[in-house]
C-alpha positions as CSV (number, residue, x, y, z in Angstrom):
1,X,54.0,71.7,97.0
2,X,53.0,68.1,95.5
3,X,56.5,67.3,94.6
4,X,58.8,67.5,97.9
5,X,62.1,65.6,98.2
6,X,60.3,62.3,98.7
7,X,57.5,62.5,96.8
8,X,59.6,63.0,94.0
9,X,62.2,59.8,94.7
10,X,59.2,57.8,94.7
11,X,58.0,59.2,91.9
12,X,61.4,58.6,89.6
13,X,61.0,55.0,91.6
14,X,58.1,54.2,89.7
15,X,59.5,55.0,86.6
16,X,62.7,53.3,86.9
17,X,60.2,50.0,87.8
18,X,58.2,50.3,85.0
19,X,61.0,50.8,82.3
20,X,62.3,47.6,84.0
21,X,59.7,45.6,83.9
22,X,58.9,46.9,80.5
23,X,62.9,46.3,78.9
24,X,62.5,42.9,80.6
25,X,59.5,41.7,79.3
26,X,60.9,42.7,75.6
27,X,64.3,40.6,76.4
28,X,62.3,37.6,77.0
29,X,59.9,37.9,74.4
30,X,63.0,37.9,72.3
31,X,64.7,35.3,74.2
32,X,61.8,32.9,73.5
33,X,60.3,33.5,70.4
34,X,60.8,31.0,67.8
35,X,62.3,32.0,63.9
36,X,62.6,29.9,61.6
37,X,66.2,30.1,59.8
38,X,67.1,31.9,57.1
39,X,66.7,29.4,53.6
40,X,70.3,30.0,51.7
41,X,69.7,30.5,47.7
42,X,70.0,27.6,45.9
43,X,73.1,29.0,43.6
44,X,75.0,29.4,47.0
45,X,74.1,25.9,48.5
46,X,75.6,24.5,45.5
47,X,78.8,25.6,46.0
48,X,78.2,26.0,49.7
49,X,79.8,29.3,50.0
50,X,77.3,31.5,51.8
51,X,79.2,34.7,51.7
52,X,80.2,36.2,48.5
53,X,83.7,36.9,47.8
54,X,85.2,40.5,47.6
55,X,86.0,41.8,43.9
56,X,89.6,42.9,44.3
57,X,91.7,44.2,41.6
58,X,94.0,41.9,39.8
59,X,97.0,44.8,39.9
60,X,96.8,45.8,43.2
61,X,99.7,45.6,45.3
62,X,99.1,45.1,48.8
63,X,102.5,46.7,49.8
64,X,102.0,49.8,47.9
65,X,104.1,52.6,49.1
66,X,102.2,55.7,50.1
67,X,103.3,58.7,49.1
68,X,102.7,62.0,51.4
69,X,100.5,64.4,50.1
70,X,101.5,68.1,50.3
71,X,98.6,69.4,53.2
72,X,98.3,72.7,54.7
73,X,101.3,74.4,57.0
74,X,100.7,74.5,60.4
75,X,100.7,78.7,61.4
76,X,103.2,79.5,63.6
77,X,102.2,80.4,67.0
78,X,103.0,83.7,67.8
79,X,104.7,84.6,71.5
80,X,103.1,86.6,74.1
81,X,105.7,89.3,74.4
82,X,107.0,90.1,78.1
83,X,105.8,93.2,79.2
């Protein structure tokens, strides 16, 4: 008979706090801890492109027409017959 109606909203209570507490203290430690940046590779800092580029196919037609594939018939519902 520990956990009554009360007993256990104060219980979940103190759970709820502590996962608070605990969630916040991770968002500041995040908030506030220091890293240092990221050092680019040299080959990129030369050309100062950061990202490399996508290898696309020299042929490719952007406005290619799509052509529908044959897929599977739909079955056809059968009626509930009126009795």
């Amino acid at each position: 008979v520990f956990f009554t109606n009360p007993v256990i909203c104060y219980f979940l209570d103190g759970i709820l706090i502590i996962y608070c507490i605990i969630a916040t203290a991770f968002f500041f430690r995040e908030k506030f801890s220091y890293v240092p940046p990221v050092a680019v590779a040299e080959s990129q800092a030369e050309n100062g492109a950061i990202y490399q580029e996508l290898e696309r196919p020299m042929d490719a037609d952007p406005y290619q027409v799509l052509e529908p594939s044959k897929g599977k018939k739909k079955p056809v519902k059968k009626r509930k017959s009126e009795v």
